[in-house]
N, C-alpha and C positions, 0 to 999 in steps of 0.2 A: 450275036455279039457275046463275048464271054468277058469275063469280069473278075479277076480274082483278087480272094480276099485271103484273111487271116487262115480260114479252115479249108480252103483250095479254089478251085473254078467255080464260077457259077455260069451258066448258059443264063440270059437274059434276054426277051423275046420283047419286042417293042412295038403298039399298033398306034395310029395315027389315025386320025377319025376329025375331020373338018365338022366346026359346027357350027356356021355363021361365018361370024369374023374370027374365028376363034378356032384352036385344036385340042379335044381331048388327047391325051397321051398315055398309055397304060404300056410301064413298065410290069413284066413279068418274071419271076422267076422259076425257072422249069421245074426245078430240084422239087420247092415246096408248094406252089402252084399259088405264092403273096404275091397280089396283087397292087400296083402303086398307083394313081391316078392323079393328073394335076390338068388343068388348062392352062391352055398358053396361048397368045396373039400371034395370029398366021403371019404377023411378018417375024416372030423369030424364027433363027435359022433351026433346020432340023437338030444340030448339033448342041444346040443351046437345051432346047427341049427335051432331047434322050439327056442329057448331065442333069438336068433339075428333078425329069424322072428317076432317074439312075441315083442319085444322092437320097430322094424319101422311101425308095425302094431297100435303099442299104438301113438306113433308118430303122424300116418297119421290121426286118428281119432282124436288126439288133435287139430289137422290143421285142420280136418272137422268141427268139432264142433265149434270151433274161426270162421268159414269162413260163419257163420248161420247165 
C-alpha cells in the first residue's frame, strides 16, 4: 500500500499478528524502516486497523523528521 504525503510516496508494509482476542498491527515504512505498533480487538475490521496504524505511523515520522 503506498501512501503519499507532503514530500512524495511512501511504500507502507502492514503485518497482522492475532493474539488472543486481540491484533497486533505493525505498520511499516520501507523508505526508513519506522516502525508503528498498536493493538486492536479482532472484531475490528482490517480497515479500521491499517487507518489507526497508518495515522501513529505518519505521526512517528513527523517526529523523525523534526528530530533531524
Amino acid at each position: 500500500m503506498s501512501e503519499a504525503d507532503g514530500r512524495g510516496e511512501h511504500r507502507v508494509l502492514f503485518e497482522f499478528t492475532r493474539v488472543g482476542s486481540q491484533y497486533r498491527v505493525a505498520a511499516i515504512d520501507s523508505d526508513s524502516g519506522v516502525e508503528a505498533i498498536i493493538i486492536a480487538p479482532a472484531t475490528a475490521s482490517q480497515v479500521q486497523m491499517q487507518k489507526i496504524a497508518l495515522a501513529k505511523l505518519k505521526r512517528m515520522l513527523e517526529k523523525h523528521g523534526s528530530d533531524s
